[in-house]
mmCIF file of the N, C-alpha and C atoms, coordinates in Angstrom:
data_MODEL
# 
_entry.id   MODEL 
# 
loop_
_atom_site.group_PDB 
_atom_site.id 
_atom_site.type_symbol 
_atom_site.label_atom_id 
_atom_site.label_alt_id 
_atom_site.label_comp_id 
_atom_site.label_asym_id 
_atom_site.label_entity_id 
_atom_site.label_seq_id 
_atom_site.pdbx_PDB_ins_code 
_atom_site.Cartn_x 
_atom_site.Cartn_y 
_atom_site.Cartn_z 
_atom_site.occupancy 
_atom_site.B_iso_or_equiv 
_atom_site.pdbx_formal_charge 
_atom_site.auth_seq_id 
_atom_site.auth_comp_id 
_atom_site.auth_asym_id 
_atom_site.auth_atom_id 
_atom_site.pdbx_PDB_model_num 
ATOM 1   N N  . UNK A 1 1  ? 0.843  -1.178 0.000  1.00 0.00 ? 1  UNK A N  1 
ATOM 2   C CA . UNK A 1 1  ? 0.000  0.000  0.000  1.00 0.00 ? 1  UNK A CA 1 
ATOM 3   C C  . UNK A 1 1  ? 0.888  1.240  0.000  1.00 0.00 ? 1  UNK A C  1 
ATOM 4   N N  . UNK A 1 2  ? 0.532  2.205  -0.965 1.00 0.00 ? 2  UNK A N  1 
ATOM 5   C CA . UNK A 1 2  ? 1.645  3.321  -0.998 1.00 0.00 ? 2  UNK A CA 1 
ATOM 6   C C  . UNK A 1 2  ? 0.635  4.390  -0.165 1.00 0.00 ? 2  UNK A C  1 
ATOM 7   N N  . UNK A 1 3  ? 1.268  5.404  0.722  1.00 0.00 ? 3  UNK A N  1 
ATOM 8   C CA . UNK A 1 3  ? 0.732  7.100  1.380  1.00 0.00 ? 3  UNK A CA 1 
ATOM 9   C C  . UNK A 1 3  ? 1.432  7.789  0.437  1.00 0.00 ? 3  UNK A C  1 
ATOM 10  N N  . UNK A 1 4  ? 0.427  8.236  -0.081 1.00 0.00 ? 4  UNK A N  1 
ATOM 11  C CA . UNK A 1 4  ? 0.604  10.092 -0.929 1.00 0.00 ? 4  UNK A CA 1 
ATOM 12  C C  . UNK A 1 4  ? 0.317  10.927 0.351  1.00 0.00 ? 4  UNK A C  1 
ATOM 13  N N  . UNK A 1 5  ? 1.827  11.755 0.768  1.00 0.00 ? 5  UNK A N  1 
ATOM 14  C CA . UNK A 1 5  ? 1.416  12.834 1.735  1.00 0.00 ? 5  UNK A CA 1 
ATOM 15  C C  . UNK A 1 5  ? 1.017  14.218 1.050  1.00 0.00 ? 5  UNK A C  1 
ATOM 16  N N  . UNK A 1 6  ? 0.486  15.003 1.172  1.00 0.00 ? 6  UNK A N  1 
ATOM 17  C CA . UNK A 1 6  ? 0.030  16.323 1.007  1.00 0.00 ? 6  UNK A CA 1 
ATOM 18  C C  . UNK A 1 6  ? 0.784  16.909 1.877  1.00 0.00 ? 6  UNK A C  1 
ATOM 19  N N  . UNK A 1 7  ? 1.985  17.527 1.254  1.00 0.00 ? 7  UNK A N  1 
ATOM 20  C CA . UNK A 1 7  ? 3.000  18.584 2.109  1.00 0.00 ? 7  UNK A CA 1 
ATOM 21  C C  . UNK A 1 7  ? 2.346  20.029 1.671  1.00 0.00 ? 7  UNK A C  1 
ATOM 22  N N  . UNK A 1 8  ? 2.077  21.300 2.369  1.00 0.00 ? 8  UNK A N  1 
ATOM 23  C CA . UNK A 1 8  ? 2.748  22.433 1.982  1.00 0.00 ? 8  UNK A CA 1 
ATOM 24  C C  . UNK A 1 8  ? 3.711  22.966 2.335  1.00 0.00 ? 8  UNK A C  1 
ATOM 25  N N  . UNK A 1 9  ? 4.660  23.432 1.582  1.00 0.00 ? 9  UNK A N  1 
ATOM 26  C CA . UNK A 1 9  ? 5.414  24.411 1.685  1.00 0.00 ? 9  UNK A CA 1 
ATOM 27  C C  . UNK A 1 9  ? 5.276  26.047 1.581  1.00 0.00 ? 9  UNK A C  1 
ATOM 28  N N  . UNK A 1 10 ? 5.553  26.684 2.182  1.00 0.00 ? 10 UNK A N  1 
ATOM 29  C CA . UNK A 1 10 ? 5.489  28.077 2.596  1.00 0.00 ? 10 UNK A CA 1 
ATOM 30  C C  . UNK A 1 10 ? 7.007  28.672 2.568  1.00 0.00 ? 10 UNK A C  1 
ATOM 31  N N  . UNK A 1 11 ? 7.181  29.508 1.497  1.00 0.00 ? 11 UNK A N  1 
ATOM 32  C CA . UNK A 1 11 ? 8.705  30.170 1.988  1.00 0.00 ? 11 UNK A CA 1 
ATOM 33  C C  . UNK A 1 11 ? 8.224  31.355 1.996  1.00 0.00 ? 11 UNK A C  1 
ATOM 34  N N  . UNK A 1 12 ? 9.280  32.683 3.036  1.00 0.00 ? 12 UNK A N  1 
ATOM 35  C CA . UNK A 1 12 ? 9.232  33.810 2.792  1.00 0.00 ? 12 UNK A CA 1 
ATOM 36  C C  . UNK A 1 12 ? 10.876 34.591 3.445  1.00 0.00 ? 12 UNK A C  1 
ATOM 37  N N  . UNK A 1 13 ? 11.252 34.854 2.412  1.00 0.00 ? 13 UNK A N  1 
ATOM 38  C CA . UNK A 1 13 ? 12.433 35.713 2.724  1.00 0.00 ? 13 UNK A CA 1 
ATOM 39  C C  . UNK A 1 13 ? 13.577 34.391 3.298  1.00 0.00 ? 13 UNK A C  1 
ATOM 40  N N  . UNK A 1 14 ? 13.430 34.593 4.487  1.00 0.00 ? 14 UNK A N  1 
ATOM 41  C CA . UNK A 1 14 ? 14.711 33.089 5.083  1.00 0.00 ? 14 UNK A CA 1 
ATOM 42  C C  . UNK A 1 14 ? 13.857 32.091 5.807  1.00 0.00 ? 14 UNK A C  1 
ATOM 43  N N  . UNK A 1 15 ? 12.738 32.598 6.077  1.00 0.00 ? 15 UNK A N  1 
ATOM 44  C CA . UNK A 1 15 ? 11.451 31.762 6.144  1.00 0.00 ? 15 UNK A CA 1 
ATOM 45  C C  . UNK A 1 15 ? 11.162 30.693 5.806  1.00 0.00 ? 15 UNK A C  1 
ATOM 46  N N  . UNK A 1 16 ? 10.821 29.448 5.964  1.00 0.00 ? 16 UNK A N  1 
ATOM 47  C CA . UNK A 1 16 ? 10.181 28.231 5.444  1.00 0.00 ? 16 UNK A CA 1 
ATOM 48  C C  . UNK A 1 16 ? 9.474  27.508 6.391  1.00 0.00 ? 16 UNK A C  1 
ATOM 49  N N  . UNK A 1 17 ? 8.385  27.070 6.424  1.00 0.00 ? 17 UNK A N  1 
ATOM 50  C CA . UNK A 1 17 ? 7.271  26.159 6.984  1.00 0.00 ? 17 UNK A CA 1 
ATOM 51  C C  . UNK A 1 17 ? 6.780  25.195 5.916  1.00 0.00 ? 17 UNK A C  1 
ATOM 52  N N  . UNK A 1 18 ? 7.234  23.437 6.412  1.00 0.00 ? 18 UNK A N  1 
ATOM 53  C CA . UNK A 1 18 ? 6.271  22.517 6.108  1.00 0.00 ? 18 UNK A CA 1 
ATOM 54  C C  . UNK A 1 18 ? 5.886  22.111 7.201  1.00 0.00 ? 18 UNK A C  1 
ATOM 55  N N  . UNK A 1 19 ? 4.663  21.420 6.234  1.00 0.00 ? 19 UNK A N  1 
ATOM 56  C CA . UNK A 1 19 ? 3.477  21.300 7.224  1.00 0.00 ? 19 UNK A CA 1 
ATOM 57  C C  . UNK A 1 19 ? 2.862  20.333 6.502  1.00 0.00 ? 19 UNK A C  1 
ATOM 58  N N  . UNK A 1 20 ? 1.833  18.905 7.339  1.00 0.00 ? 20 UNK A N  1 
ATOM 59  C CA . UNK A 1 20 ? 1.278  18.237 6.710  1.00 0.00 ? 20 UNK A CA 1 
ATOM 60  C C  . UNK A 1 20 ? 0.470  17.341 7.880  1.00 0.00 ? 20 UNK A C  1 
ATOM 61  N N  . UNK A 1 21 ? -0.626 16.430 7.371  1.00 0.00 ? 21 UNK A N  1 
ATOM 62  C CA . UNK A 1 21 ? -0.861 15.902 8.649  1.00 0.00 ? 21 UNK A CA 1 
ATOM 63  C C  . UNK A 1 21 ? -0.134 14.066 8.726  1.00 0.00 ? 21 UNK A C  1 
ATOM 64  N N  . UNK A 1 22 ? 0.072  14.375 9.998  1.00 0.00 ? 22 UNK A N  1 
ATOM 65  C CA . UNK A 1 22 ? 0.999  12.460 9.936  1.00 0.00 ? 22 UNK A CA 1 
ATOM 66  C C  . UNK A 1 22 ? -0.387 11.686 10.355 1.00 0.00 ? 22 UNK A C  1 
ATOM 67  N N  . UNK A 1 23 ? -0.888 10.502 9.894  1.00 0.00 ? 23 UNK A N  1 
ATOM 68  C CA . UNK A 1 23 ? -1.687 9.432  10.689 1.00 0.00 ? 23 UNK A CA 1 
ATOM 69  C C  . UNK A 1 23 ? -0.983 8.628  10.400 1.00 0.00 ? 23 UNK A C  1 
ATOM 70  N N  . UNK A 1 24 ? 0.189  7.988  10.134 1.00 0.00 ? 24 UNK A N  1 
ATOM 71  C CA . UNK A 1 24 ? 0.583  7.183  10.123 1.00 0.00 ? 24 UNK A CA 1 
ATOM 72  C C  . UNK A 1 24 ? 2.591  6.982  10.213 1.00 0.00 ? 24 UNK A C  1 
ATOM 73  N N  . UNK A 1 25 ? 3.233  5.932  10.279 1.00 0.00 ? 25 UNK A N  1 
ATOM 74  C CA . UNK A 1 25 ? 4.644  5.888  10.506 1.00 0.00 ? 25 UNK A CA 1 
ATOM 75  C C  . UNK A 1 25 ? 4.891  6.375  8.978  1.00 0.00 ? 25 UNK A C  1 
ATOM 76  N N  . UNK A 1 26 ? 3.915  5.529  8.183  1.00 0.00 ? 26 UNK A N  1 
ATOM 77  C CA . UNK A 1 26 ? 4.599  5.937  6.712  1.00 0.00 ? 26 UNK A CA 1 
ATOM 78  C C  . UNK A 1 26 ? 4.523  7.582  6.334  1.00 0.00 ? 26 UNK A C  1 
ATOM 79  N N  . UNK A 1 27 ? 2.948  8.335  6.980  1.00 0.00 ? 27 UNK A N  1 
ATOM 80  C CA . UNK A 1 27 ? 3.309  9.444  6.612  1.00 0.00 ? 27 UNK A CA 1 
ATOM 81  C C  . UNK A 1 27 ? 4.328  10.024 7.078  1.00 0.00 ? 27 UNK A C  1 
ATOM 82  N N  . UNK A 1 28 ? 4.594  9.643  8.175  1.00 0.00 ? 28 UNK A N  1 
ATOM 83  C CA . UNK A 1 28 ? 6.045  10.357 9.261  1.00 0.00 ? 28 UNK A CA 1 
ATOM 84  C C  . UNK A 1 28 ? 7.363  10.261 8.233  1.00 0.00 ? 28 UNK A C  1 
ATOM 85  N N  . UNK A 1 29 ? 6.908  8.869  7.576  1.00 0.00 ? 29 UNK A N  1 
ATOM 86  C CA . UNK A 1 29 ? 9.177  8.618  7.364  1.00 0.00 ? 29 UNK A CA 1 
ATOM 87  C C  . UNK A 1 29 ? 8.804  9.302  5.893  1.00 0.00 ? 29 UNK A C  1 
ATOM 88  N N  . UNK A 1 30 ? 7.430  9.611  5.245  1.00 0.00 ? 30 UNK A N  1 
ATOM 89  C CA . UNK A 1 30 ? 7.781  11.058 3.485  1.00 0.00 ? 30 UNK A CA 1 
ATOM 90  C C  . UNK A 1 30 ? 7.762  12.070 4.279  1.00 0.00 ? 30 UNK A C  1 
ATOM 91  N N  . UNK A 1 31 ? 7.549  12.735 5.155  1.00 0.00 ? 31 UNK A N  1 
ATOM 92  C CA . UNK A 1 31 ? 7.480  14.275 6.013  1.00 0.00 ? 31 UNK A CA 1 
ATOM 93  C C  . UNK A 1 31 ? 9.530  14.140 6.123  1.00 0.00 ? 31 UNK A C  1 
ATOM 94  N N  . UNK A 1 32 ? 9.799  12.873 6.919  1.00 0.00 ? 32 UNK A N  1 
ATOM 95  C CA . UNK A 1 32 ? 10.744 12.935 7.118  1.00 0.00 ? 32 UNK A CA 1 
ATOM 96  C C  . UNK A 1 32 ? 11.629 13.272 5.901  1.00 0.00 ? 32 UNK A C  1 
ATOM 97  N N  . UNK A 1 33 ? 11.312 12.193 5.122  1.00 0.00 ? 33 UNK A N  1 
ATOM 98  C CA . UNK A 1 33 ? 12.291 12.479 3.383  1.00 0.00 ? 33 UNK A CA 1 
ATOM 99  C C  . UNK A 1 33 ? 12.060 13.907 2.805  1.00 0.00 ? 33 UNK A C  1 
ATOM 100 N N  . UNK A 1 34 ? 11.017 14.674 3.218  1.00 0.00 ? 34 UNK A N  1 
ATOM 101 C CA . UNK A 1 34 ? 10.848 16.380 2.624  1.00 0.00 ? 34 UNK A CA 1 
ATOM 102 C C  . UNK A 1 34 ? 11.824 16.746 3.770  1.00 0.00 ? 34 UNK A C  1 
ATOM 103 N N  . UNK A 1 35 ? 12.017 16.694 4.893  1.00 0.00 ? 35 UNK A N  1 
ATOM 104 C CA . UNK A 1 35 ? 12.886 17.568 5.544  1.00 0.00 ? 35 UNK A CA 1 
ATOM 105 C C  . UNK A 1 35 ? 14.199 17.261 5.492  1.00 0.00 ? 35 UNK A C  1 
ATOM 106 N N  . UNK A 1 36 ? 14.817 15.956 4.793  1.00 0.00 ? 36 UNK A N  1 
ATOM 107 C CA . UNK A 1 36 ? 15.681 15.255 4.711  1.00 0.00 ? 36 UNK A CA 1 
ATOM 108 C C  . UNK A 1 36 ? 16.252 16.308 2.714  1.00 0.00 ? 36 UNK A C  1 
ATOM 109 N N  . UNK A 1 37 ? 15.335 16.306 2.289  1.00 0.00 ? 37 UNK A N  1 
ATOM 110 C CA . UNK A 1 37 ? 15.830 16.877 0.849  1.00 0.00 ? 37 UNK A CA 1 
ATOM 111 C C  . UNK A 1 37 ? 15.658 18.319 1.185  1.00 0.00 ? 37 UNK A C  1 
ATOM 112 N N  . UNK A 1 38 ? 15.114 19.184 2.152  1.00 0.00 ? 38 UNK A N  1 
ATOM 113 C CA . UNK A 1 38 ? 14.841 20.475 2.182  1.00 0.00 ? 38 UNK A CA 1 
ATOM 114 C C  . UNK A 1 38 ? 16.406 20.145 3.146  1.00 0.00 ? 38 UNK A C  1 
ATOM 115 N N  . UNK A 1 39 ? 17.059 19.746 3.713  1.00 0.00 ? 39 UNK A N  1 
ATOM 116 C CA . UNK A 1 39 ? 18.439 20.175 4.286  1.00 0.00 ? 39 UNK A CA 1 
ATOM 117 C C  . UNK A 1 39 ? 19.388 19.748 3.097  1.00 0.00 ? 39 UNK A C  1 
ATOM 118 N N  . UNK A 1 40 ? 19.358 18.948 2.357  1.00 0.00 ? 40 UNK A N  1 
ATOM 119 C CA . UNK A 1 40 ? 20.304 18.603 1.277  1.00 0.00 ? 40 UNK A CA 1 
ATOM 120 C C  . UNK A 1 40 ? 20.713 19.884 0.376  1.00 0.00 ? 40 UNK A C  1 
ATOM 121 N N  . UNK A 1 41 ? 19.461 20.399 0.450  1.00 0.00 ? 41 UNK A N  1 
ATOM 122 C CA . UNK A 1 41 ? 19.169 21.400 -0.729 1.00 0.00 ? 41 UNK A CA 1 
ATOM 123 C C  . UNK A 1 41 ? 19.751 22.623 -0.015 1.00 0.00 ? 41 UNK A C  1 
ATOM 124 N N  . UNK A 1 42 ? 19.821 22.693 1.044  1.00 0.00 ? 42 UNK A N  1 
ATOM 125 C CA . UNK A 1 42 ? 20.796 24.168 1.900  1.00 0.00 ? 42 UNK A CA 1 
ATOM 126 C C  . UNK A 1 42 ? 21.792 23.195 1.571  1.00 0.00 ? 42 UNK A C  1 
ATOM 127 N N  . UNK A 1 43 ? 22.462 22.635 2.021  1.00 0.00 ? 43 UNK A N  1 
ATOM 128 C CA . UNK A 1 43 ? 23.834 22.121 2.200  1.00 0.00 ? 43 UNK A CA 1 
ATOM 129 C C  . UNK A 1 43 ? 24.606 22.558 0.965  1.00 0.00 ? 43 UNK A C  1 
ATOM 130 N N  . UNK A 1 44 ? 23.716 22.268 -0.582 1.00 0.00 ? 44 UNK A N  1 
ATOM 131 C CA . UNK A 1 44 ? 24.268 21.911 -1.724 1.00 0.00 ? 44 UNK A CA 1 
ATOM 132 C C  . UNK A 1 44 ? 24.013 23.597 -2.113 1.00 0.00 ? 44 UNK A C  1 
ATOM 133 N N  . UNK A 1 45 ? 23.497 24.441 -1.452 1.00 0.00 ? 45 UNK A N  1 
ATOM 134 C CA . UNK A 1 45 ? 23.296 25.682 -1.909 1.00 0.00 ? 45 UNK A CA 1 
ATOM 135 C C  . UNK A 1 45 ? 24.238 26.800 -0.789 1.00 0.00 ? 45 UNK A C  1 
ATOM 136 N N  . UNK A 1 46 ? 24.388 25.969 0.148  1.00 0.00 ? 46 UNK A N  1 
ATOM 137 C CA . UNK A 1 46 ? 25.434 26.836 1.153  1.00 0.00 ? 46 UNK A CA 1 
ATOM 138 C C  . UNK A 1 46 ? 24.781 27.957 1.958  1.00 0.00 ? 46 UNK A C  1 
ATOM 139 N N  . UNK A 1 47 ? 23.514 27.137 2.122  1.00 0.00 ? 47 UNK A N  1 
ATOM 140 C CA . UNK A 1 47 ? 22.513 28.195 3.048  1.00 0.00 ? 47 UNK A CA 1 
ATOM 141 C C  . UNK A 1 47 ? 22.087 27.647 3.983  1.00 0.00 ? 47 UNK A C  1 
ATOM 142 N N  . UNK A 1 48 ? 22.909 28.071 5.138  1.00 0.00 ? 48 UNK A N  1 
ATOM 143 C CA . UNK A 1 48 ? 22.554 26.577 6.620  1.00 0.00 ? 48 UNK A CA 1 
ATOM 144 C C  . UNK A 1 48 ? 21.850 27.372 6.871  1.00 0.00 ? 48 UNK A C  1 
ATOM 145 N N  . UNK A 1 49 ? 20.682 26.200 7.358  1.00 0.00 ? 49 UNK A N  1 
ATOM 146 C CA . UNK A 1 49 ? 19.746 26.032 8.598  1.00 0.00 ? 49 UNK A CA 1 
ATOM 147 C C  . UNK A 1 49 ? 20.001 25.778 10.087 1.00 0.00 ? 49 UNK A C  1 
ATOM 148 N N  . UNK A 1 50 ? 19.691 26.986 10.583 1.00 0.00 ? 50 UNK A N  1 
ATOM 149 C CA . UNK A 1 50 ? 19.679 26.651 12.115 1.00 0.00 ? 50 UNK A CA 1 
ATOM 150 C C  . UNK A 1 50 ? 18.949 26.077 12.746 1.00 0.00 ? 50 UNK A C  1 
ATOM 151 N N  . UNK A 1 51 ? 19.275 24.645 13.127 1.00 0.00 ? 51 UNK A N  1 
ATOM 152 C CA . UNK A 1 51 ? 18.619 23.653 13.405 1.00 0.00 ? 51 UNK A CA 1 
ATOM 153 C C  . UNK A 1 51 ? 17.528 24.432 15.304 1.00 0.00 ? 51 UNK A C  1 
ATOM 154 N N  . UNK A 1 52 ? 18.238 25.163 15.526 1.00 0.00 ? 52 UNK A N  1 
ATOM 155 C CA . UNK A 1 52 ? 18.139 25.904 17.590 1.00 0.00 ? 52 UNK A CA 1 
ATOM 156 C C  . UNK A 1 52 ? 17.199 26.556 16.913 1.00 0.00 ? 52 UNK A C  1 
ATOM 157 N N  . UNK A 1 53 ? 16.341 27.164 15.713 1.00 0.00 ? 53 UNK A N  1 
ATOM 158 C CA . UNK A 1 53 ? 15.287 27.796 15.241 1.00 0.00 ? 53 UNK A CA 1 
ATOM 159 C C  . UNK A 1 53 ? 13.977 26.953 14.881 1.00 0.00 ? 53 UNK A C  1 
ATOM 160 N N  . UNK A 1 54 ? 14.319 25.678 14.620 1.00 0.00 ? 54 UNK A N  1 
ATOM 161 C CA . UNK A 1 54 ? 13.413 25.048 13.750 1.00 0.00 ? 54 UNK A CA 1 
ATOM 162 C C  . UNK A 1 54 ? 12.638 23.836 15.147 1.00 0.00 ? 54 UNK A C  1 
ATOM 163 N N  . UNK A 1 55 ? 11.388 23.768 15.050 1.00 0.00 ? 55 UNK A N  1 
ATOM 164 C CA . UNK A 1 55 ? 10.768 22.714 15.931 1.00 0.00 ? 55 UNK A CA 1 
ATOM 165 C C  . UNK A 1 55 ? 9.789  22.092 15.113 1.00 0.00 ? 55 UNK A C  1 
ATOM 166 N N  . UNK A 1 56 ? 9.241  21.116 15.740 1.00 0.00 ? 56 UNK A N  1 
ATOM 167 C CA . UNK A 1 56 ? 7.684  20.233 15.247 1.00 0.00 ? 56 UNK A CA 1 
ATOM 168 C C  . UNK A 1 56 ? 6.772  21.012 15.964 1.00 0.00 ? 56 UNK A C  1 
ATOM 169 N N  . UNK A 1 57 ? 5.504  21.162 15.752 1.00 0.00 ? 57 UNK A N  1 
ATOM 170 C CA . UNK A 1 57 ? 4.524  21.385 16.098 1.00 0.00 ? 57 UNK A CA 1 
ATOM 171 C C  . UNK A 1 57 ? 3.169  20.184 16.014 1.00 0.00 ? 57 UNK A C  1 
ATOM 172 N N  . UNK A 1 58 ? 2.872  20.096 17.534 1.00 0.00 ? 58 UNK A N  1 
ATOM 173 C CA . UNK A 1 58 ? 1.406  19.161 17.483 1.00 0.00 ? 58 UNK A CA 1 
ATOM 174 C C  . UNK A 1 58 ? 0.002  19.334 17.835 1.00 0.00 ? 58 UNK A C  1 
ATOM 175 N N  . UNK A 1 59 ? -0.542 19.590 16.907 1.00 0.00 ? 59 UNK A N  1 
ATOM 176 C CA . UNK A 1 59 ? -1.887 20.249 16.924 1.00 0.00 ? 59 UNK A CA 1 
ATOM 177 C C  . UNK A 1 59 ? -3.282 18.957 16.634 1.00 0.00 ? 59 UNK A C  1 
ATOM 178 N N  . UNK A 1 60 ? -4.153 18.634 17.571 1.00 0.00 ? 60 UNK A N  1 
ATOM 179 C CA . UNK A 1 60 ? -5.278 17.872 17.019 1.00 0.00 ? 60 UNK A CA 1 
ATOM 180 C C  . UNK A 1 60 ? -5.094 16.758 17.726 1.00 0.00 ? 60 UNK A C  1 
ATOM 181 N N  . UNK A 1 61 ? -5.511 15.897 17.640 1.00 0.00 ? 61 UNK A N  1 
ATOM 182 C CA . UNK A 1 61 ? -5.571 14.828 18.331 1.00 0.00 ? 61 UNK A CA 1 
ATOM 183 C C  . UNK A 1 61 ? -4.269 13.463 18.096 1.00 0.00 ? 61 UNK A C  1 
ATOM 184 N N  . UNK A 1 62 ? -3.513 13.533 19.479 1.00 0.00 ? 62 UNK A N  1 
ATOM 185 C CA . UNK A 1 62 ? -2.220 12.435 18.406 1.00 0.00 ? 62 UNK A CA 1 
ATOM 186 C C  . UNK A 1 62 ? -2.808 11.110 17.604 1.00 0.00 ? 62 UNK A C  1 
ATOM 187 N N  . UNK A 1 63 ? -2.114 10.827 16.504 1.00 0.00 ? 63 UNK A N  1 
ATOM 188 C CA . UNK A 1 63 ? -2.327 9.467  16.144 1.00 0.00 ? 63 UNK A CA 1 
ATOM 189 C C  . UNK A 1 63 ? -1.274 8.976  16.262 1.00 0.00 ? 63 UNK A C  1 
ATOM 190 N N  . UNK A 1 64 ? -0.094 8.805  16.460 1.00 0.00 ? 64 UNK A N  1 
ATOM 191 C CA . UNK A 1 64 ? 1.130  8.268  17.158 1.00 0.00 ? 64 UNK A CA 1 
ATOM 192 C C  . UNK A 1 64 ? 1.533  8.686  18.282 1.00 0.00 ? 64 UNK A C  1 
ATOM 193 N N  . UNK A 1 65 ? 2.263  7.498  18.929 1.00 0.00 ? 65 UNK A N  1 
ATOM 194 C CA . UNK A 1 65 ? 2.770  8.254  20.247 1.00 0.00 ? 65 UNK A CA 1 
ATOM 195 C C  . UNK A 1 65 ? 3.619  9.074  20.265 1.00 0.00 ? 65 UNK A C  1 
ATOM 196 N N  . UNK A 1 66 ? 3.900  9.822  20.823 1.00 0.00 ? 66 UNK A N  1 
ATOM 197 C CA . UNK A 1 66 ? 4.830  11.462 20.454 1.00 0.00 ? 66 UNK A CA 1 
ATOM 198 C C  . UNK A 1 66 ? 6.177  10.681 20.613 1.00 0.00 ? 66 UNK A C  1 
ATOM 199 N N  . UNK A 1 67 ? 6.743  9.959  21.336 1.00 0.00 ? 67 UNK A N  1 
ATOM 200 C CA . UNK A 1 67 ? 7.998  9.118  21.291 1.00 0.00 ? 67 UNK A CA 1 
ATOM 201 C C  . UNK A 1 67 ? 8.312  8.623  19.775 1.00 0.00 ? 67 UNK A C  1 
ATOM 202 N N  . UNK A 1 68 ? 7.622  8.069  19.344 1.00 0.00 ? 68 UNK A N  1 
ATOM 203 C CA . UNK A 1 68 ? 7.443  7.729  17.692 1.00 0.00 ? 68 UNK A CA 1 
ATOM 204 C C  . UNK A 1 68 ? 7.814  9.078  16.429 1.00 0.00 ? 68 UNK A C  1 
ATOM 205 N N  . UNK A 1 69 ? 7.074  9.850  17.170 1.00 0.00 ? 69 UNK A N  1 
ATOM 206 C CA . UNK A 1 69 ? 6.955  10.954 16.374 1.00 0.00 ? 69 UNK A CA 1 
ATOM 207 C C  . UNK A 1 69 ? 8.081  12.310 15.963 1.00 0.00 ? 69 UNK A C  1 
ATOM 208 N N  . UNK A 1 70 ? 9.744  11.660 16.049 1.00 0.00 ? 70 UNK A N  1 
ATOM 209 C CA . UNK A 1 70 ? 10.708 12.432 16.023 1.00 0.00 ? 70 UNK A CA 1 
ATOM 210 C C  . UNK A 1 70 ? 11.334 12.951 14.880 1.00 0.00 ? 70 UNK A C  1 
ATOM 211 N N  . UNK A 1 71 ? 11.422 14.227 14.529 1.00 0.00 ? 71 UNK A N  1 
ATOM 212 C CA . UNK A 1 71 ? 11.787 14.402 12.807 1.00 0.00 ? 71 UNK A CA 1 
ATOM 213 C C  . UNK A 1 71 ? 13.688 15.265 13.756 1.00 0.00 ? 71 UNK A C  1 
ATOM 214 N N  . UNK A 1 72 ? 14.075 14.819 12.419 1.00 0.00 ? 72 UNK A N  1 
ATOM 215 C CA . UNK A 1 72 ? 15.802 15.576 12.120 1.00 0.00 ? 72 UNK A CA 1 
ATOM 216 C C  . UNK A 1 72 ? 15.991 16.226 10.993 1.00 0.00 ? 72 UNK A C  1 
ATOM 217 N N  . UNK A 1 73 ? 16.549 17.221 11.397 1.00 0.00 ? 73 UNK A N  1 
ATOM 218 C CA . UNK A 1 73 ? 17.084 18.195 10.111 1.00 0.00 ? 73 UNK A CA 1 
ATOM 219 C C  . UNK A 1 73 ? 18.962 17.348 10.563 1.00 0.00 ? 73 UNK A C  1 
ATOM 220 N N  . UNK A 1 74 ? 19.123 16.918 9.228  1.00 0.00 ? 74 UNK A N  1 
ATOM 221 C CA . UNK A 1 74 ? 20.599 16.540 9.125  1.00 0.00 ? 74 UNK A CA 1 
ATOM 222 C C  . UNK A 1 74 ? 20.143 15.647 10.468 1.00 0.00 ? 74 UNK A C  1 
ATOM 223 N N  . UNK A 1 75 ? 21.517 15.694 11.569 1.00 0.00 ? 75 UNK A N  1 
ATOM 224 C CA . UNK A 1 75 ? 21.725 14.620 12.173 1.00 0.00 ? 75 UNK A CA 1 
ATOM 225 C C  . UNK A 1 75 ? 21.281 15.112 14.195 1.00 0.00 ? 75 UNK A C  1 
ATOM 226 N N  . UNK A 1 76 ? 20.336 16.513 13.720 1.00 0.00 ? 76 UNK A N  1 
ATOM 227 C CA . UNK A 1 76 ? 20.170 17.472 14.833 1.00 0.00 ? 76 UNK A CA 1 
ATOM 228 C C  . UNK A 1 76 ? 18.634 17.119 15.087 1.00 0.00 ? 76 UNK A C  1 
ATOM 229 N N  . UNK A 1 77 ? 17.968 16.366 16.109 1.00 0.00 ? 77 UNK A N  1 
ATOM 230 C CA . UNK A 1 77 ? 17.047 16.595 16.765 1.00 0.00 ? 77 UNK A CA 1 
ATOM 231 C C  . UNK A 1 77 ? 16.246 17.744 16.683 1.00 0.00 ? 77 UNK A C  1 
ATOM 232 N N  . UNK A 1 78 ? 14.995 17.625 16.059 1.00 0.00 ? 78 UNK A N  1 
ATOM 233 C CA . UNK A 1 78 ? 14.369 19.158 16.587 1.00 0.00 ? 78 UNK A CA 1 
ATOM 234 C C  . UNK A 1 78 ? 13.390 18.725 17.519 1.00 0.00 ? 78 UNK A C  1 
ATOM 235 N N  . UNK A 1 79 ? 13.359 20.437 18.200 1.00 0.00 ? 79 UNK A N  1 
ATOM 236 C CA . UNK A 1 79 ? 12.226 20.443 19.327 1.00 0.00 ? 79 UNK A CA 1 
ATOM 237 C C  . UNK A 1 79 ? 11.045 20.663 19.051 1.00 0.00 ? 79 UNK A C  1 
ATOM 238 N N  . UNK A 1 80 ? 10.283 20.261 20.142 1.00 0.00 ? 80 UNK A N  1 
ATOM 239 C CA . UNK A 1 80 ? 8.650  19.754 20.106 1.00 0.00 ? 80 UNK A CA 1 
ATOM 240 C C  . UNK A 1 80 ? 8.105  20.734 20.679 1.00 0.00 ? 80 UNK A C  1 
ATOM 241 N N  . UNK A 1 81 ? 6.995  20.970 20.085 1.00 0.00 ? 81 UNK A N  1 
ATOM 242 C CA . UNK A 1 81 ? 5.903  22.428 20.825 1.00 0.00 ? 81 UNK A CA 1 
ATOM 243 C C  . UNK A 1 81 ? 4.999  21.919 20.985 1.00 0.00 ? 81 UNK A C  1 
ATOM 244 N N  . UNK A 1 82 ? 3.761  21.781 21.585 1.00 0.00 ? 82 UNK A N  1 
ATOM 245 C CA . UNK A 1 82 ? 2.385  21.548 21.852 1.00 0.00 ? 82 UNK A CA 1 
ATOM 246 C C  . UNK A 1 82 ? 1.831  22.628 21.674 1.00 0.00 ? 82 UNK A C  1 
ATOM 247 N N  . UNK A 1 83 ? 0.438  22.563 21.133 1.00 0.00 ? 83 UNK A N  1 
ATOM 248 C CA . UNK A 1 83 ? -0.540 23.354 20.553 1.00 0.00 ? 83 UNK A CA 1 
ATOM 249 C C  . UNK A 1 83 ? -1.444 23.984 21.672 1.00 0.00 ? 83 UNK A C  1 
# 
């Protein structure tokens, strides 16, 4: 069974927000592969991301357990906000 995620992206100026909803591990590990090619793409353009700026946000009702639910820019942990 394949998940088509529905990402948006939002840029403005040095700005960027994705955003999408996870119900599942599979949607988690394509969210993960967009944030995984959105750091490739600074790296290969020489425009770091400050990982101490960037968090997850959880809004709505969980469908995974938040332990489950960990995204990385590169090899840096980001932090978690509650809604």
């Amino acid at each position: 069974m394949y998940s088509i995620l529905t990402l948006i992206a939002k840029l403005y100026a040095d700005d960027d927000k994705l955003y999408t909803e996870v119900r599942s591990m599979s949607d988690l590990f394509l969210f993960q592969d967009c944030q995984d090619s959105l750091y490739h793409w600074s790296c290969v353009w020489q425009l770091p991301i400050s990982c101490l700026k960037c968090c997850t946000i959880d809004t709505g009702k969980p469908a995974l357990a938040s332990d489950e639910c960990r995204c990385y820019l590169g090899t840096e942990l980001l932090g978690e906000q509650k809604s």
